[in-house]
VOZA-452136 format. One line per field, with one value per atom (N, C-alpha, C): residue number from 0; atom name; x, y, z. Coordinates in nm, 3 decimals. Atoms other than C-alpha are relative to their C-alpha. Layout:
% VOZA-452136
i	NUM/...
at	CA/...
px	X/...
py	Y/...
pz	Z/...
This chain:
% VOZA-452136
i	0/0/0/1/1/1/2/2/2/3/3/3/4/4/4/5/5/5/6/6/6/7/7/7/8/8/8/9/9/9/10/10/10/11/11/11/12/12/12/13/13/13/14/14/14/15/15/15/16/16/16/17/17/17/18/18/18/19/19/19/20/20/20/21/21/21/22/22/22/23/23/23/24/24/24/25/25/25/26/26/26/27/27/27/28/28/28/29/29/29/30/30/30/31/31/31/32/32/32/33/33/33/34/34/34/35/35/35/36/36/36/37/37/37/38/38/38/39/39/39/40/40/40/41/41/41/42/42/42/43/43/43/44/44/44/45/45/45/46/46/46/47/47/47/48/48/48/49/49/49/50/50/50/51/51/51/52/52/52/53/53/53/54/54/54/55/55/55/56/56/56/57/57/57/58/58/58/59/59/59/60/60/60/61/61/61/62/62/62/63/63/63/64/64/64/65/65/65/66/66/66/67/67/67/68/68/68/69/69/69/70/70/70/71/71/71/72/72/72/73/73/73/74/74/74/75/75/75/76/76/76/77/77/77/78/78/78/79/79/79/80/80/80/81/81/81/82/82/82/83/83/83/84/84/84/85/85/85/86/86/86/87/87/87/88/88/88/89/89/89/90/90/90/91/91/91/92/92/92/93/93/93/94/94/94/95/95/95/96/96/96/97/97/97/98/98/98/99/99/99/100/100/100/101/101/101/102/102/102/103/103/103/104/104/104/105/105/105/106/106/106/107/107/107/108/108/108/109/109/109/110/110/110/111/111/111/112/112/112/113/113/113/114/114/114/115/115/115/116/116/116/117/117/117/118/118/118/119/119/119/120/120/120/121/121/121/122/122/122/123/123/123/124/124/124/125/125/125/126/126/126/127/127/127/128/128/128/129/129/129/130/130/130/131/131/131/132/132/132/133/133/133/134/134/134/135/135/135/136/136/136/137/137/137/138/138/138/139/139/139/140/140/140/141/141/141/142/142/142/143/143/143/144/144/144/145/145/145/146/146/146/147/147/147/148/148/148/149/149/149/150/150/150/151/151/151/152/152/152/153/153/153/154/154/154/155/155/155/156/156/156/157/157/157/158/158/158/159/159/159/160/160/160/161/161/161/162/162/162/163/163/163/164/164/164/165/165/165/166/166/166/167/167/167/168/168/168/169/169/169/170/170/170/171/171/171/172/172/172/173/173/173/174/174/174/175/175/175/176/176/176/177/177/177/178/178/178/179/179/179/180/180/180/181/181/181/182/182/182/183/183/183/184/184/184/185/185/185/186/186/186/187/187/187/188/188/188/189/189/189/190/190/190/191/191/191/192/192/192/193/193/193/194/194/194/195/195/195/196/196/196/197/197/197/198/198/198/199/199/199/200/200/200/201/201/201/202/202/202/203/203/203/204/204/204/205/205/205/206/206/206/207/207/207/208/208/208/209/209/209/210/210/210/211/211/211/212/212/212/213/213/213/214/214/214/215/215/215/216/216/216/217/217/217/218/218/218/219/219/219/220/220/220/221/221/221/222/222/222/223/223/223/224/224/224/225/225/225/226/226/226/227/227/227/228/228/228/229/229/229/230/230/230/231/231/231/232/232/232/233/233/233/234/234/234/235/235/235/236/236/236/237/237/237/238/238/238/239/239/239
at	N/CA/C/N/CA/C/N/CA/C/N/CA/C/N/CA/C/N/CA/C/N/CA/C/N/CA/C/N/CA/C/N/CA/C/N/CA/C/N/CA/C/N/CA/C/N/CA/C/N/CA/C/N/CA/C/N/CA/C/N/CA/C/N/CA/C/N/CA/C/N/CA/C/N/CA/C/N/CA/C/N/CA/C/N/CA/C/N/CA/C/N/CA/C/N/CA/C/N/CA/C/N/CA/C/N/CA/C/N/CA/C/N/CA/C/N/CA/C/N/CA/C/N/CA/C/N/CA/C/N/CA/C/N/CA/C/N/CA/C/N/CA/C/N/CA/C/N/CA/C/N/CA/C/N/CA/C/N/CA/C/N/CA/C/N/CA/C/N/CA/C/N/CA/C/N/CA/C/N/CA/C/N/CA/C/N/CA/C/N/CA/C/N/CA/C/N/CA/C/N/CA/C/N/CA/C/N/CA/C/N/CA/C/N/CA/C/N/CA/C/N/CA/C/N/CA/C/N/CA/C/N/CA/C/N/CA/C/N/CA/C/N/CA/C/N/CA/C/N/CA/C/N/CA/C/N/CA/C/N/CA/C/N/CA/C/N/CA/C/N/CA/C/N/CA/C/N/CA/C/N/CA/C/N/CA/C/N/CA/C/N/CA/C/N/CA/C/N/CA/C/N/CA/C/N/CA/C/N/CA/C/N/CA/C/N/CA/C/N/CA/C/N/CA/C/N/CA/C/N/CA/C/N/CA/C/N/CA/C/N/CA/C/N/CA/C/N/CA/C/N/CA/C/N/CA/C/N/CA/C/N/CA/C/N/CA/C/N/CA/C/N/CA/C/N/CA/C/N/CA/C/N/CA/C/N/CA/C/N/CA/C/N/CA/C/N/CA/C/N/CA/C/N/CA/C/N/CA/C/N/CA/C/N/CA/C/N/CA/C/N/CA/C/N/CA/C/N/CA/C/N/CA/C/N/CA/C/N/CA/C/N/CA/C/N/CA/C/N/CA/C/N/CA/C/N/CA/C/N/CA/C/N/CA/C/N/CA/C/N/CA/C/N/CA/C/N/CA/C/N/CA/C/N/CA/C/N/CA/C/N/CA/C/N/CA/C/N/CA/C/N/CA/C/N/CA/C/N/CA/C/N/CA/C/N/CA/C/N/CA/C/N/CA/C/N/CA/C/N/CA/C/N/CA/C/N/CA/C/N/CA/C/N/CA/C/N/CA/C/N/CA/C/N/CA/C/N/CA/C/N/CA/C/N/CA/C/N/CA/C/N/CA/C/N/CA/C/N/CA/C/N/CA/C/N/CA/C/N/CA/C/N/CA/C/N/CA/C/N/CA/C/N/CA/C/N/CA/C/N/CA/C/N/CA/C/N/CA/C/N/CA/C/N/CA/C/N/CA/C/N/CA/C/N/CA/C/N/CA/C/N/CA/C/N/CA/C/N/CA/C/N/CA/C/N/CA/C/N/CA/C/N/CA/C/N/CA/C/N/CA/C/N/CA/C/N/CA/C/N/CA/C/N/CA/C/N/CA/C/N/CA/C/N/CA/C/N/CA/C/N/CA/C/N/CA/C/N/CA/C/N/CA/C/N/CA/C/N/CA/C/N/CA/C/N/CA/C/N/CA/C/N/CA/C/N/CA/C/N/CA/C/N/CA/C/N/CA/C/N/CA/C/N/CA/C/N/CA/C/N/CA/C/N/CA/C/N/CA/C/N/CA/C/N/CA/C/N/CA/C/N/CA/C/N/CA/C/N/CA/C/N/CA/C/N/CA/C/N/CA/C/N/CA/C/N/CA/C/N/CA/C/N/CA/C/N/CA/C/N/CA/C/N/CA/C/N/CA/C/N/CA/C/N/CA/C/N/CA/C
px	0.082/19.407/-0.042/0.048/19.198/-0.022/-0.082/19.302/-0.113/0.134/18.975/0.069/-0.010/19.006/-0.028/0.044/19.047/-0.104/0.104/18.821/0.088/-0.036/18.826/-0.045/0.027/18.786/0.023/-0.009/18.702/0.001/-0.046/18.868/-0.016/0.018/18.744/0.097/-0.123/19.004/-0.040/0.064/18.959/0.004/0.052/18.873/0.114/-0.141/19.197/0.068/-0.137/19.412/-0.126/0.107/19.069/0.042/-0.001/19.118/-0.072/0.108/19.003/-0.062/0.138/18.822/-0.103/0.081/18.583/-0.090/0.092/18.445/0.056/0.034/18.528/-0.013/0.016/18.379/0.148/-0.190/18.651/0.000/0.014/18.549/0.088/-0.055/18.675/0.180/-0.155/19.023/0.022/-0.063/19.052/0.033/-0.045/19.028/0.132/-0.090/19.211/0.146/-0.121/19.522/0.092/-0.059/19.543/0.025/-0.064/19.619/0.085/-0.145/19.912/0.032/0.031/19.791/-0.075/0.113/19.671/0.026/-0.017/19.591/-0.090/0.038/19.603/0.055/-0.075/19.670/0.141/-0.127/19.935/0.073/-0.057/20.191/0.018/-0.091/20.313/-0.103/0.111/19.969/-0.069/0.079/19.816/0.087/-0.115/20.152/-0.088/0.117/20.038/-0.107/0.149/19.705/-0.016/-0.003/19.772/0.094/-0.104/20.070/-0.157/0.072/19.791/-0.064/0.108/19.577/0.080/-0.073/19.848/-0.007/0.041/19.859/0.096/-0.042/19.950/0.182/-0.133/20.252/0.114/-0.031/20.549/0.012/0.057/20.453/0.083/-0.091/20.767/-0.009/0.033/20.646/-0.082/0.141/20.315/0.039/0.023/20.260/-0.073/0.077/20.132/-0.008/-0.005/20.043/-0.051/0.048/19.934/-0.085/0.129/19.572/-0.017/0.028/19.562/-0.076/0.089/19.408/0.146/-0.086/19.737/0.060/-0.006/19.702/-0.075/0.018/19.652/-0.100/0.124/19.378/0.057/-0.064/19.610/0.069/-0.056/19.767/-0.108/0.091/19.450/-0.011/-0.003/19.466/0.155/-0.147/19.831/-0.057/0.076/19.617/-0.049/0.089/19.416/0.104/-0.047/19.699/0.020/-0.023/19.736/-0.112/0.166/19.338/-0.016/-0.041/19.397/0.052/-0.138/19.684/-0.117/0.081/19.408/0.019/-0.037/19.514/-0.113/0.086/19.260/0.071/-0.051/19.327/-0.113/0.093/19.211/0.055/0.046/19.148/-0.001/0.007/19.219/-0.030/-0.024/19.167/0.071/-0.082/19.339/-0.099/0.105/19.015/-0.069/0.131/18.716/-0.025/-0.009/18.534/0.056/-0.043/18.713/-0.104/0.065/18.530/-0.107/0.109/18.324/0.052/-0.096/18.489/0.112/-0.152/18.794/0.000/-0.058/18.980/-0.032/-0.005/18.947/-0.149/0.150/18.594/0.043/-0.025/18.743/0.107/-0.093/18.942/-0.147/0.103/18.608/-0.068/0.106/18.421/0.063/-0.092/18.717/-0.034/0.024/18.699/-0.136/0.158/18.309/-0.005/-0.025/18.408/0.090/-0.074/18.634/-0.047/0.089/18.384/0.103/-0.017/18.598/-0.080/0.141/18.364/0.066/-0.045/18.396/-0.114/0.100/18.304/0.018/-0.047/18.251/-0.013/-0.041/18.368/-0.076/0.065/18.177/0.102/-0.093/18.341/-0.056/0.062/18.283/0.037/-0.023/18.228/-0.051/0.032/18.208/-0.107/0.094/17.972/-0.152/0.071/17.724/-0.054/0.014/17.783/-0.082/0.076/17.708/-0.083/0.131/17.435/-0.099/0.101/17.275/-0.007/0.004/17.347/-0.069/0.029/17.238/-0.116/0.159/16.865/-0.060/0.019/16.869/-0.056/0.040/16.693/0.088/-0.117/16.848/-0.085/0.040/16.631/0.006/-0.061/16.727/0.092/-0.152/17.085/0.091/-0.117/17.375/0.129/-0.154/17.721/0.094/-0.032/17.920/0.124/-0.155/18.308/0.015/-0.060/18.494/-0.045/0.031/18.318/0.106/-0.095/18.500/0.076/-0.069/18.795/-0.019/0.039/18.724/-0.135/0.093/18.499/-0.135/0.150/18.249/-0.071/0.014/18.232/-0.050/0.122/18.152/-0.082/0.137/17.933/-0.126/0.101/17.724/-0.016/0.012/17.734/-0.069/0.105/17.611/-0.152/0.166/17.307/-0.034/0.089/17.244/-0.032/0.050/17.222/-0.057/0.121/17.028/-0.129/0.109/16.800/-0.072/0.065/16.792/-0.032/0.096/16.755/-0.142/0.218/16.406/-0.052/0.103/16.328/-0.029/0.001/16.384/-0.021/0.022/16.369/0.152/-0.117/16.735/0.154/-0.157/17.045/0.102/-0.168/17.366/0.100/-0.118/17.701/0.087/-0.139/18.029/0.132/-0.123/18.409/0.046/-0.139/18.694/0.118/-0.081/19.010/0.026/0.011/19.081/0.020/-0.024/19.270/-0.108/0.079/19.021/-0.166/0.081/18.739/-0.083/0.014/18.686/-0.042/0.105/18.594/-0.108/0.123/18.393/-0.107/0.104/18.175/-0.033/0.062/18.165/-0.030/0.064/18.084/-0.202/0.173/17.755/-0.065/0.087/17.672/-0.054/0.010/17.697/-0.102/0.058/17.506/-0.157/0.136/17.245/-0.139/0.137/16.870/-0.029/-0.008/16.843/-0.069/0.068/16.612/0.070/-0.094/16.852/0.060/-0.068/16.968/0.133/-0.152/17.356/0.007/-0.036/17.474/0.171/-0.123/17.841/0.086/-0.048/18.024/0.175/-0.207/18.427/0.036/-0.097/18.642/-0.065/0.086/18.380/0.035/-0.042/18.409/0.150/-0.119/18.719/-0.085/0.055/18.738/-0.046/0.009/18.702/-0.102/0.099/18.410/-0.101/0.109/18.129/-0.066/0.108/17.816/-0.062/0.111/17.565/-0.054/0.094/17.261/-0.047/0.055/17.143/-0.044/0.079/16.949/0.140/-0.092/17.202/-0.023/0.039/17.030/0.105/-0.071/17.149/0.118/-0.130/17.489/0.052/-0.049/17.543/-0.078/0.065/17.392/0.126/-0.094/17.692/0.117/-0.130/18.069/0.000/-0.078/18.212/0.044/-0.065/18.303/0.147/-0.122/18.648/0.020/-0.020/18.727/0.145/-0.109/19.031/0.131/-0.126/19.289/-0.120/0.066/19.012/-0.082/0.136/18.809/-0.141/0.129/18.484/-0.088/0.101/18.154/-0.107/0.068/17.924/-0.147/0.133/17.554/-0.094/0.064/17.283/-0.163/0.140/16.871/-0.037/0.056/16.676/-0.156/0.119/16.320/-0.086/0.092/16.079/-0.028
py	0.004/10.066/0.142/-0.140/10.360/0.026/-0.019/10.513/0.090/-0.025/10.621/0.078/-0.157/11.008/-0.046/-0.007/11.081/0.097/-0.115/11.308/0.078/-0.133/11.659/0.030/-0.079/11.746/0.167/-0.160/12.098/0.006/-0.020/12.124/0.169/-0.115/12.366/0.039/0.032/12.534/0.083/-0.106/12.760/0.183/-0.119/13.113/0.099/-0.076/13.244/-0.121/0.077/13.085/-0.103/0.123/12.845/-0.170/0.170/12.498/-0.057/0.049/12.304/-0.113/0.086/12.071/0.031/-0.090/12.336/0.015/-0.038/12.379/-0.059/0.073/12.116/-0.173/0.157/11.747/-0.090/0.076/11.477/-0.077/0.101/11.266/0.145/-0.088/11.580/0.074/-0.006/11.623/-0.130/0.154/11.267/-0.014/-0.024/11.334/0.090/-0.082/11.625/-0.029/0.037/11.429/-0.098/0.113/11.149/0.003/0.003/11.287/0.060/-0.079/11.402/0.055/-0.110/11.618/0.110/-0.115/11.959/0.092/-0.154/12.291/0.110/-0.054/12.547/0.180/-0.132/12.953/0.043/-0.013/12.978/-0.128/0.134/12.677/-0.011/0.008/12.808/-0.007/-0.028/12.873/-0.156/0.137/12.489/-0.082/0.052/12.356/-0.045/-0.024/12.493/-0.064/0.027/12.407/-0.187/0.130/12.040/-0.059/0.028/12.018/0.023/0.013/12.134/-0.051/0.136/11.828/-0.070/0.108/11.633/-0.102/0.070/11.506/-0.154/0.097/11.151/-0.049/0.072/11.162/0.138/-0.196/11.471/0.074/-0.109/11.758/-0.006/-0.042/11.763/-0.083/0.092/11.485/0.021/0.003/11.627/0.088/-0.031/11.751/0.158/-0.110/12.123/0.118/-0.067/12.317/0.149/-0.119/12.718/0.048/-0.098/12.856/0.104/-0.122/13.215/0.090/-0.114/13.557/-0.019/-0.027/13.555/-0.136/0.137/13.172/0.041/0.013/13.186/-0.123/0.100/13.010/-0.153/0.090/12.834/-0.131/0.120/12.643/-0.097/0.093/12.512/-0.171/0.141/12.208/-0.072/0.052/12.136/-0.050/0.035/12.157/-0.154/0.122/11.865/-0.138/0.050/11.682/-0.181/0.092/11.447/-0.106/0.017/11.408/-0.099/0.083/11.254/-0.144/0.100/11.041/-0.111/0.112/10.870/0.046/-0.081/11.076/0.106/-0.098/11.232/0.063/-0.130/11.610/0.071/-0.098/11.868/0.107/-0.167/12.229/0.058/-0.068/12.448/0.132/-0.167/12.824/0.086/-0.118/13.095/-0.020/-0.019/13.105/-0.112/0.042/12.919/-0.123/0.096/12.730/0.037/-0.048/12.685/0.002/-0.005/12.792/0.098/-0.130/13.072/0.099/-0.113/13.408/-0.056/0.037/13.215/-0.087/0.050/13.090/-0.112/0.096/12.771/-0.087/0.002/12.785/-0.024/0.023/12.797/-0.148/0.140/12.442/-0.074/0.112/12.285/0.011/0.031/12.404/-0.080/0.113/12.233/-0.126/0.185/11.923/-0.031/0.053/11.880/-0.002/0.030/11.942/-0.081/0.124/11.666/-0.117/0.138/11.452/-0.070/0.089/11.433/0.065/-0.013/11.376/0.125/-0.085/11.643/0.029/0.020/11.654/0.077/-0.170/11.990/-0.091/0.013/11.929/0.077/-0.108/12.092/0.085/-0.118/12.374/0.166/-0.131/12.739/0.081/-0.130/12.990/0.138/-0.194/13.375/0.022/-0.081/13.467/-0.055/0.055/13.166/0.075/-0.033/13.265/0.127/-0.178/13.638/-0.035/-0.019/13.582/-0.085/0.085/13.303/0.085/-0.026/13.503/0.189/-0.139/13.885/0.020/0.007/13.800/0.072/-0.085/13.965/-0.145/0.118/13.756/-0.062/0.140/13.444/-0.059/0.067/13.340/0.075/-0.119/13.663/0.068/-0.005/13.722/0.020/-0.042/13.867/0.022/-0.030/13.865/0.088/-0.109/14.162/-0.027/-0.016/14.103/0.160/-0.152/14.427/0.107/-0.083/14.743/0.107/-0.013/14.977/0.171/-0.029/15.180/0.178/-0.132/15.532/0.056/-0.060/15.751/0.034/-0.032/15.845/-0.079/0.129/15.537/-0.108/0.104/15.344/0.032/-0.063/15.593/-0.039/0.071/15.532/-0.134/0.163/15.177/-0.089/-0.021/15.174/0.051/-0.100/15.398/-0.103/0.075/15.139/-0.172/0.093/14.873/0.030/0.011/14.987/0.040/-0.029/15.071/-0.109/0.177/14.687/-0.054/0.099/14.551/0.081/-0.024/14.770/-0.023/0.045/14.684/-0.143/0.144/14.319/-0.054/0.068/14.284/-0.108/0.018/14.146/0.018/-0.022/14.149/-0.005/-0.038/14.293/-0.013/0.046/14.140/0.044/-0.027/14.246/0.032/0.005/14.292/0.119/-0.097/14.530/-0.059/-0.040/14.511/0.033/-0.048/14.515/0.107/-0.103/14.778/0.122/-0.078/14.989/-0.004/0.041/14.865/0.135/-0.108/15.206/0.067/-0.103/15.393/-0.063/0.066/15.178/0.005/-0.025/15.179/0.150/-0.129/15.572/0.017/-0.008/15.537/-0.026/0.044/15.355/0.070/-0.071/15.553/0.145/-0.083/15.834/0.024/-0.007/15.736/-0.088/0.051/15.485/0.060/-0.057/15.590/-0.077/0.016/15.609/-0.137/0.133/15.278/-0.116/0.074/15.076/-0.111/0.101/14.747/0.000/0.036/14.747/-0.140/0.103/14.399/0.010/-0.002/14.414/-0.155/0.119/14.073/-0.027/-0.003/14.064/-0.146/0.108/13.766/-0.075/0.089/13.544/-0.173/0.078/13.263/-0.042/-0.011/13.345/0.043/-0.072/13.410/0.135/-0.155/13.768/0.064/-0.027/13.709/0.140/-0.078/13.996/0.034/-0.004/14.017/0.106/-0.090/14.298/0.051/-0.095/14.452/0.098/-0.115/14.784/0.088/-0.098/15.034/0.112/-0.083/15.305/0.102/-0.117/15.551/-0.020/0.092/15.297/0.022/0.010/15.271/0.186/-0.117/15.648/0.083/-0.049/15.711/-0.051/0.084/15.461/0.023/-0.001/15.472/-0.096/0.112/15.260/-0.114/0.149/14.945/-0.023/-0.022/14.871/-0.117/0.064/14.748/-0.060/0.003/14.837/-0.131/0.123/14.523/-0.136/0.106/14.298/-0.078/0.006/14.080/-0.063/0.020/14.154/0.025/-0.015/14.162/0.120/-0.095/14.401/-0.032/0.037/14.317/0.111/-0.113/14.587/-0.094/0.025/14.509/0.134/-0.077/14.783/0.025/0.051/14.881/0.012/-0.038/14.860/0.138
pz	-0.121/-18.491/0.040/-0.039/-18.371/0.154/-0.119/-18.058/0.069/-0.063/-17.853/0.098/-0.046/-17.754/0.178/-0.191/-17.336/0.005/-0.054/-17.176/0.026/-0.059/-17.107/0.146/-0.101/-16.776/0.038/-0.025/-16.659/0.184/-0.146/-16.300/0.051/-0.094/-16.047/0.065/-0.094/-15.846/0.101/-0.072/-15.554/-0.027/0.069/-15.578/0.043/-0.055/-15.340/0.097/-0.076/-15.020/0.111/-0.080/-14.901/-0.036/0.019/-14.827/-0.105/0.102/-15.117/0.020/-0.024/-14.919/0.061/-0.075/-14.807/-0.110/0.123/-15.191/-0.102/0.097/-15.360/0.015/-0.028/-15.367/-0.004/-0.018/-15.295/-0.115/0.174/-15.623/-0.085/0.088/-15.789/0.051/-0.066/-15.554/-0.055/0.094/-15.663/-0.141/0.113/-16.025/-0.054/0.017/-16.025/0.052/-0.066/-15.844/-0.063/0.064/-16.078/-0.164/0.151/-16.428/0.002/0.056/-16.600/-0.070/0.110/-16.849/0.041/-0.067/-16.760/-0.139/0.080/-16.979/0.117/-0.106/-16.771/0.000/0.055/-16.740/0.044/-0.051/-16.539/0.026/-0.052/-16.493/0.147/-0.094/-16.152/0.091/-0.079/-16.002/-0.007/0.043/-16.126/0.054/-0.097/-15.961/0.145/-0.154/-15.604/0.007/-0.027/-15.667/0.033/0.004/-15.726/0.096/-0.121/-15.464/0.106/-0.098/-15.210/-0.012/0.009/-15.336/-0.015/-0.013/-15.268/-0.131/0.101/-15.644/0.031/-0.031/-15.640/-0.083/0.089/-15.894/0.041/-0.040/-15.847/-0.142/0.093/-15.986/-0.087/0.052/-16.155/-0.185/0.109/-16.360/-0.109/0.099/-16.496/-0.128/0.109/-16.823/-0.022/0.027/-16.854/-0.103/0.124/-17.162/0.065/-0.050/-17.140/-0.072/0.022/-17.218/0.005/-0.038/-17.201/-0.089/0.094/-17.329/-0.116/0.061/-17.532/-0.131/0.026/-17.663/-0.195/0.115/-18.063/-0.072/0.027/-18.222/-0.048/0.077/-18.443/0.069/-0.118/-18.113/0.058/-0.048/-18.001/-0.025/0.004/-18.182/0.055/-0.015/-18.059/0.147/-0.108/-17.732/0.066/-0.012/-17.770/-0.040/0.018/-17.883/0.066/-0.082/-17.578/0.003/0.018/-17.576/-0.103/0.114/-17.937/0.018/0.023/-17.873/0.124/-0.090/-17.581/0.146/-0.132/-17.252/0.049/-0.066/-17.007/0.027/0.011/-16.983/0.098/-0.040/-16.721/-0.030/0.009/-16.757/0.121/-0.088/-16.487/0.017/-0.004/-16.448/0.128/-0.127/-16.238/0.144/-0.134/-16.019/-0.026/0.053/-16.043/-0.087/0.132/-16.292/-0.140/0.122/-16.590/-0.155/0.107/-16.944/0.065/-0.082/-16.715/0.056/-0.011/-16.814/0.046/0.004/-16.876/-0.154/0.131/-17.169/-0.055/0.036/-17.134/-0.129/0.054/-17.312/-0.169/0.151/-17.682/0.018/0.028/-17.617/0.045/-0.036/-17.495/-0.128/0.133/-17.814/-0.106/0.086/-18.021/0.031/-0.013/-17.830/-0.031/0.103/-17.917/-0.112/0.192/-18.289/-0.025/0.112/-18.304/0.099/-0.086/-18.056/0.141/-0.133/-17.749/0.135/-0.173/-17.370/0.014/-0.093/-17.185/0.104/-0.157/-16.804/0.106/-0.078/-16.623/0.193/-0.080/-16.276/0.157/-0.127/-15.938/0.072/-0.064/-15.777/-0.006/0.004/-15.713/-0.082/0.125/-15.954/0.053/-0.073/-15.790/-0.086/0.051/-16.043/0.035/-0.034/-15.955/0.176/-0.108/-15.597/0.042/-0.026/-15.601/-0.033/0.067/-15.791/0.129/-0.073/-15.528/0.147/-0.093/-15.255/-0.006/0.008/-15.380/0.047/-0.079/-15.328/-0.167/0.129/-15.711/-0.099/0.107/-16.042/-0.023/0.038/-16.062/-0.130/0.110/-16.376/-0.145/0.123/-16.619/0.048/-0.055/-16.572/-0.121/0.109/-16.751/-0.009/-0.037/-16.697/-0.102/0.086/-16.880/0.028/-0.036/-16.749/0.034/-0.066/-16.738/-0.091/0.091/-16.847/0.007/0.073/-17.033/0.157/-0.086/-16.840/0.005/0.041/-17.009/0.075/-0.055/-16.759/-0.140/0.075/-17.038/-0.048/0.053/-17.196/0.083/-0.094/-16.853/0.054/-0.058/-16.749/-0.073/0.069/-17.062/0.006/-0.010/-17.010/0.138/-0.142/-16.643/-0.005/0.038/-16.789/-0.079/0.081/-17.070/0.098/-0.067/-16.854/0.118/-0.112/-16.583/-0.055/0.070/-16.848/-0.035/0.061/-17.002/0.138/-0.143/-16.616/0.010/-0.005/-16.586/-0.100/0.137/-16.922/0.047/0.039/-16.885/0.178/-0.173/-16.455/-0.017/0.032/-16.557/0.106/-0.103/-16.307/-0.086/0.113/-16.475/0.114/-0.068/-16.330/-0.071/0.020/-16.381/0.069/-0.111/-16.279/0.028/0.056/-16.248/0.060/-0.067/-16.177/0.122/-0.155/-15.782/0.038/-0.093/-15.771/-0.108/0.058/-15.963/0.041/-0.037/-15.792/0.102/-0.023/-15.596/-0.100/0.057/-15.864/-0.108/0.063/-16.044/0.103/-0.050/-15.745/0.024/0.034/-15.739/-0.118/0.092/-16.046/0.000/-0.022/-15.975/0.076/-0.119/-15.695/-0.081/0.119/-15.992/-0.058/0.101/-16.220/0.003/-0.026/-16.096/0.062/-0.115/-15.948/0.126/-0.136/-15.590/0.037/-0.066/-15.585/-0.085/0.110/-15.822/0.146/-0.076/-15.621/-0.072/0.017/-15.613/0.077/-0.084/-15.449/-0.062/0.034/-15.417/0.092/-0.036/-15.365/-0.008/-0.029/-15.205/0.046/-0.090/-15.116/-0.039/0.035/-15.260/0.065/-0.049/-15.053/0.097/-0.118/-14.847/0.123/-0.146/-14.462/-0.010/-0.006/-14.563/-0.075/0.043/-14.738/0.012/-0.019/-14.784/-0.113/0.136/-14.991/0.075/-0.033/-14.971/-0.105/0.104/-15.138/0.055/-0.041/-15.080/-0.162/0.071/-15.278/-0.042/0.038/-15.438/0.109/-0.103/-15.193/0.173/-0.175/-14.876/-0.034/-0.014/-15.010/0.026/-0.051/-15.018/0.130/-0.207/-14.627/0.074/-0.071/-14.523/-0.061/0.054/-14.541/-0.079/0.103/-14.873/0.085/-0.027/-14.828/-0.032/0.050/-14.866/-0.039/0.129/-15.207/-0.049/0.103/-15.316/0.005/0.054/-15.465/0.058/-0.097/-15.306/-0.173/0.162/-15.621/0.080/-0.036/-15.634/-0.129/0.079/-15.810/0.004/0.016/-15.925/-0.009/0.018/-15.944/-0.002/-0.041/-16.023/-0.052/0.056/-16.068/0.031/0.006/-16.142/0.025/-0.023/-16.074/-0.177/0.137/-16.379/-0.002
């Protein structure tokens, strides 16, 4: 008898300590409450997350495997295991949506190569966010993660991409590290031209939210923003 694969679900989670019925649909607190298979990055953090959606079974019960930067290719299929056997499986990430600048993205391309559903979930993704809220091109867009940590090395890398956004009218996104987040923005203030749109995006959807765009010129007329340990986004458009 042939045993007809579960779905993958890709569960949204929140982005820090926000109610998750503030940003995320209740069809999707409902899903996320009633399985017993998760892959997820942290066990202790996907716990919490599902205790504060009051999951319907105890936690103690569920099933949770670990996804990470540190996760070996070779385990992936051990992954899908449950998926196989006929068991719907969600995907969680630390933040956000999962498979967007997160791990979980190499277990979804598996499950389409051995043909199981998979059904991305609504919820907030910081990078979606900044981007809708910068006032910057939302139709040529680029997300870079974390550029590189070596002063010379991200200096040149700030220069080549504010070169490709006026080539291309292009918005370049990226992270750092919170607590490094200070000098990555003296960095920009550095190295960018005075009419260069920075939009810098904190707390992304927390009470402590703050988005802003200003010109590189605007940001250095005004005291810094305060960054540091906070996660945030980077956003630059350039002028042609």
């Amino acid at each position: 008898m042939t045993i007809k694969p579960g779905t993958l679900y890709l569960i949204p989670c929140t982005l820090g300590d926000t109610e998750a019925s503030q940003v995320l649909p209740q069809h999707v607190i409902n899903i996320a409450r009633t399985l017993q298979h998760y892959v997820v990055e942290q066990a202790k953090t996907a716990r919490q997350f599902l205790s504060a959606l009051k999951h319907e079974q105890p936690i103690q019960s569920l099933h949770f495997a670990t996804l990470n930067e540190h996760t070996a290719a070779s385990e992936l299929t051990d992954l899908l295991a449950p998926l196989l056997a006929g068991h719907d499986v969600g995907i969680i990430s630390e933040a956000g949506c999962p498979g967007i600048a997160d791990p979980g993205a190499t277990l979804v391309n598996l499950a389409h190569r051995k043909g199981i559903r998979v059904i991305p979930l609504v919820g907030p993704s910081s990078i979606l966010l900044a981007l809708m809220a910068s006032g910057m091109n939302g139709q040529c867009f680029a997300f870079h993660g974390y550029l590189p940590i070596a002063e010379a090395e991200r200096n040149k890398t700030i220069s080549a991409l504010e070169t490709e956004s006026a080539s291309r009218h292009q918005t370049q996104m990226f992270i750092e590290t919170p607590y490094r987040n200070d000098k990555l923005f003296a960095a920009l203030l550095a190295q960018c031209k005075p009419q260069t749109q920075l939009c810098v995006a904190t707390d992304v959807s927390l009470a402590s939210e703050q988005i802003q765009t200003r010109t590189i010129a605007q940001w250095k007329s005004q005291p810094a923003p305060q960054l540091n340990k906070r996660p945030s986004l980077f956003l630059l458009l350039a002028n042609r």
